[in-house]
C-alpha positions in Angstrom: 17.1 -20.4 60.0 16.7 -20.5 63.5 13.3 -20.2 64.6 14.0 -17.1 66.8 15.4 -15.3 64.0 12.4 -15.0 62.3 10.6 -11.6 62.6 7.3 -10.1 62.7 7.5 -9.7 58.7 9.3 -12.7 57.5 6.7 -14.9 60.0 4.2 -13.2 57.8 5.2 -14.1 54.6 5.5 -17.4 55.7 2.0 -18.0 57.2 0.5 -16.4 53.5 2.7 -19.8 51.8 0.9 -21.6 54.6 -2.2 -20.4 53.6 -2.2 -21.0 49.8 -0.2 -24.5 50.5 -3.2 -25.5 52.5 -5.6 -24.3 49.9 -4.2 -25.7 47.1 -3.8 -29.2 48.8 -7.2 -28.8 49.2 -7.9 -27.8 45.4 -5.9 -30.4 44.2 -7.3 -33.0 46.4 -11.0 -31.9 44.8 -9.9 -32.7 41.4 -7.7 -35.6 41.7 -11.1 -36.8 42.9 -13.4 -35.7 39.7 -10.6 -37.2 38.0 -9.2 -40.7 36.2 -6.7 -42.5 35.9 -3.2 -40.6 35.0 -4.7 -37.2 35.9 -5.9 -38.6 39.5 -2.6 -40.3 39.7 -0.7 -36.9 39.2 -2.8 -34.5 40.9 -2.8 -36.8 43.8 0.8 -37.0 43.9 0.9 -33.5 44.0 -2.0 -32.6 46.2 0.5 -34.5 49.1 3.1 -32.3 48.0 1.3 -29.1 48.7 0.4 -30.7 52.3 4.1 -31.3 52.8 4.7 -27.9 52.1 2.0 -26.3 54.1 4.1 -28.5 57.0 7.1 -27.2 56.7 6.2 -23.6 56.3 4.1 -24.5 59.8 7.6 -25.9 61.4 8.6 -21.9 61.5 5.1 -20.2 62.1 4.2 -22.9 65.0 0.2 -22.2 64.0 -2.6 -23.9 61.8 -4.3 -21.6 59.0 -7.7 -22.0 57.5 -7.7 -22.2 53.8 -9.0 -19.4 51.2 -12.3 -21.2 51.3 -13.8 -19.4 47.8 -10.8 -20.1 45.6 -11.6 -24.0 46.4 -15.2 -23.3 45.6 -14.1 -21.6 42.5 -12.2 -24.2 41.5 -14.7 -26.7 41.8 -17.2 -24.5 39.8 -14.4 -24.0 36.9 -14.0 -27.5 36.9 -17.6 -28.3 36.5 -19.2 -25.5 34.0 -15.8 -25.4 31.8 -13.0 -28.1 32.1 -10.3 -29.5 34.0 -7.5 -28.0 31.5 -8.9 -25.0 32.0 -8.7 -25.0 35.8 -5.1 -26.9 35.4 -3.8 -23.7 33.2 -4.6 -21.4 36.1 -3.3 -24.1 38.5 -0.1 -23.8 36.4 0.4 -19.9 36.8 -0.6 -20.4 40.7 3.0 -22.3 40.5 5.1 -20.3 38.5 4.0 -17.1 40.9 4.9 -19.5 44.0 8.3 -20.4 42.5 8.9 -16.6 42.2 7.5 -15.7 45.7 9.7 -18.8 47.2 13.1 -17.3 45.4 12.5 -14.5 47.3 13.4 -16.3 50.9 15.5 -19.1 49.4 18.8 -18.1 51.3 17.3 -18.0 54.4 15.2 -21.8 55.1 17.1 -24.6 53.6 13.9 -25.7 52.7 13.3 -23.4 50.0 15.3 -25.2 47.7 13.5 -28.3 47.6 10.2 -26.6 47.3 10.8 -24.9 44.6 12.3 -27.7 43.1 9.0 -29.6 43.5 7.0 -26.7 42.2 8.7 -27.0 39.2 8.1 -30.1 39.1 4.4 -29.6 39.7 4.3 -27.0 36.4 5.8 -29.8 34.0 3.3 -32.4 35.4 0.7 -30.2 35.3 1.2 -29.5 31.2 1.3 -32.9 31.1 -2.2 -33.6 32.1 -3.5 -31.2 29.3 -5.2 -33.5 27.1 -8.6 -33.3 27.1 -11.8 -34.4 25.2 -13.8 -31.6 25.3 -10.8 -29.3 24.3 -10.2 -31.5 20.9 -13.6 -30.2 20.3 -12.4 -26.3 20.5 -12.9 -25.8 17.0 -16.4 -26.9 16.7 -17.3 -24.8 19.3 -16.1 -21.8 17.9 -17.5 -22.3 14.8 -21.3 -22.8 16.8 -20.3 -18.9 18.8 -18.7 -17.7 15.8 -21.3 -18.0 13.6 -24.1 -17.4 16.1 -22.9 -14.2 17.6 -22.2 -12.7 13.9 -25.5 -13.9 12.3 -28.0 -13.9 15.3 -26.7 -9.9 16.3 -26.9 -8.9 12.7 -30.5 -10.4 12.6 -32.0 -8.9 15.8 -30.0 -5.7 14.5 -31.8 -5.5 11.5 -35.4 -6.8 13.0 -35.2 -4.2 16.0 -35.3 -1.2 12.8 -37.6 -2.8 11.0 -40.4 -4.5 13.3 -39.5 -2.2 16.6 -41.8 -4.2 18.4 -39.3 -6.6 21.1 -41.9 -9.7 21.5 -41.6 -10.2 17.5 -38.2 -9.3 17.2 -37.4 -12.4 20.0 -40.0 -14.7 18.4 -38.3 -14.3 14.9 -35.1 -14.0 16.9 -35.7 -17.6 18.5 -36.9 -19.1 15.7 -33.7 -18.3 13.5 -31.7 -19.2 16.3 -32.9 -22.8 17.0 -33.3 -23.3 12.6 -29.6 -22.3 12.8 -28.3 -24.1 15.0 -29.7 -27.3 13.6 -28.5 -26.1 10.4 -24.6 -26.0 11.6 -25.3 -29.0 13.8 -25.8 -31.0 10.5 -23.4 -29.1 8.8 -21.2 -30.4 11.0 -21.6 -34.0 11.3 -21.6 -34.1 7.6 -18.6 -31.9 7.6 -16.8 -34.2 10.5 -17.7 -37.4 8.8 -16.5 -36.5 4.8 -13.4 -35.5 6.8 -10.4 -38.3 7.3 -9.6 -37.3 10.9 -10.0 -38.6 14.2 -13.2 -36.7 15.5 -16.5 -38.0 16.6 -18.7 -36.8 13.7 -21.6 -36.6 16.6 -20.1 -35.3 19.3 -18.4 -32.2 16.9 -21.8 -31.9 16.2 -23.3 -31.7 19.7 -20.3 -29.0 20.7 -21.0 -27.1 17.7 -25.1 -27.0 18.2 -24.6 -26.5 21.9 -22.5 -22.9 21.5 -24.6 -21.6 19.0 -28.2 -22.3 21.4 -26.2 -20.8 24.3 -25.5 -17.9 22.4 -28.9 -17.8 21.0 -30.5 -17.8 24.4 -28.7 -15.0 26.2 -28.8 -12.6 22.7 -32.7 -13.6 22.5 -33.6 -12.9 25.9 -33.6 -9.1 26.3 -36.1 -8.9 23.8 -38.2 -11.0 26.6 -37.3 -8.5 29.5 -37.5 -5.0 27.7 -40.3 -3.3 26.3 -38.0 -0.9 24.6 -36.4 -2.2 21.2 -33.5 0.1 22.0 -32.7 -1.1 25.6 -33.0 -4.8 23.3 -30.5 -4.6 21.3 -28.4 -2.6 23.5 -28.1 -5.2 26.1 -28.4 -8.1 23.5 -25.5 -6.5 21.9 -23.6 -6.3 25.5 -24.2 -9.8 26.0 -22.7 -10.6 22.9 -19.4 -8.7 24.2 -19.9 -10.4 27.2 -19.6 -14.0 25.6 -17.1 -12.9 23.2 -14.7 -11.9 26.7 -15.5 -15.1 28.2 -15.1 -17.6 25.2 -11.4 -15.4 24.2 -10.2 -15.6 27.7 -10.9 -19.3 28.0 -9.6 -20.2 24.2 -6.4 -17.9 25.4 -5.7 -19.7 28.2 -6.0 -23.0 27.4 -4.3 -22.7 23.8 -2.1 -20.3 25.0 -2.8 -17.7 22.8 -2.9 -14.0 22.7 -6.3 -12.6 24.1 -6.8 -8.6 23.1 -5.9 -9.3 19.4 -8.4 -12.2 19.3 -11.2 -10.5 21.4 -10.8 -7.1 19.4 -11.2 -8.8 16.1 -14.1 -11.4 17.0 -16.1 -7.9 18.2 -15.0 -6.1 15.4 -16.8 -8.4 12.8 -19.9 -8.9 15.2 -20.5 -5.9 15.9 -19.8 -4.3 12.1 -22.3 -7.0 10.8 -24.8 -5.5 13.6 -24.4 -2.4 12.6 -24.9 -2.9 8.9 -28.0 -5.1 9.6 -29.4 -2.1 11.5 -28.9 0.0 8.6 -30.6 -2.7 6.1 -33.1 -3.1 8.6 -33.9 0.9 8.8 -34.1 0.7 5.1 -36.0 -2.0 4.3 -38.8 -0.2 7.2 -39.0 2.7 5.5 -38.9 0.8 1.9 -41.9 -1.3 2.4 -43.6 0.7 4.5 -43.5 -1.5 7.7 -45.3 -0.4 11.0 -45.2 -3.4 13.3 
């Protein structure tokens, strides 16, 4: 296209591929460089890519853009707290909307062609990279949340009724907490080690203990915050959703699998067990006589 062809609206469209080009140069660049080996190799390869783009689209726009400074920080903070295959899977439906968006414009810059060419390109290399320690580990962890979000809110459900005093109910809470944990940490290894595969006995172990105490902590501390049982268990309950959001999105979008189905049935059994341990526990209070 000639350059004086292009008007006020195209130019526009344009200087937004400009924009995320330059950004996700920058993003890739950030975790070829937390990265080994094949994956630095690839995502290095394609971090120059992205420049080349950003280049190109500037050829037309004749002007430098800044990037979208909080989606590299975001990036950086997926990578750290959850894992690069999870930040890659994102990465990989960043591409699939750019092929889409560069379809749009593709009979009018000769260049379009060979962009999106490379953008697919990027998608398959991308998949490629998914192969990851921590994610051969999934399983262990949801066994640690599973097990801890259905046990732990059906305890603090049933000690809220029956003790209604939040300082025990967190102590106790705590306590059961940490004992299971332990308890599914051994599990576990034992578990891990009978079995014939190719998983670190240990480190299933540590992935298994480490979900379970992070869901202890955030279900336990209400009760160290609130004075009222009910605002307790209300928000120690909400946390649990919380978690249960979280952990679903992340297993659905690095296993590809569906999310609403899976996070309506892990709430579902949480919160039914809650609910029944609040019943036992209103029992059991009026039973024995219990005024904590």
């Amino acid at each position: 296209m000639d350059d004086k062809a292009l008007n006020a609206g195209l130019r526009n469209v344009l200087i937004a591929f400009q924009k995320n080009e330059i950004t996700e140069h920058l993003v890739y660049k950030r975790l070829s460089e937390s990265s080994k080996d094949k994956n630095r190799e690839v995502l290095g390869r394609i971090c120059a890519d992205e420049l080349r783009h950003y280049e190109i689209w500037k050829k037309y726009t004749k002007i430098d853009v800044k990037p979208y400074m909080f989606k590299i920080f975001l990036y950086a903070v997926i990578v750290k707290l959850f894992s690069l295959t999870f930040a890659i899977k994102i990465m990989e439906k960043g591409e699939d909307k750019a092929q889409y968006s560069y379809r749009q414009i593709a009979d009018k810059f000769d260049e379009a062609a060979s962009v999106i060419e490379e953008e697919e390109k990027h998608e398959k290399e991308l998949i490629s990279l998914i192969d990851e320690d921590k994610l051969n580990y999934i399983g262990s962890m949801i066994l640690g949340l599973n097990d801890a979000l259905v046990e732990l809110t059906g305890t603090l459900a049933g000690l809220s009724f029956a003790f209604q005093n939040t300082r025990l109910i967190g102590v106790a809470g705590l306590i059961t907490g940490i004992a299971a944990a332990l308890s599914m940490m051994s599990s576990e290894y034992l578990a891990k080690k009978s079995d014939a595969g190719d998983k670190n006995p240990l480190k299933a172990s540590l992935y298994t203990g480490v979900a379970y105490i992070i869901a202890v902590a955030l279900l336990v501390a209400p009760f160290f915050v609130f004075h009222s049982y009910h605002f307790a268990i209300a928000s120690s309950i909400i946390a649990a959703v919380v978690v249960i959001l979280f952990f679903t999105y992340f297993i659905s979008v690095t296993k590809e699998l569906p999310f609403w189905s899976r996070f309506f049935e892990m709430s579902a059994i949480s919160l039914g067990v809650a609910g029944l341990s609040f019943l036992i526990g209103y029992g059991l209070r009026g039973l024995l006589h219990i005024n904590a």
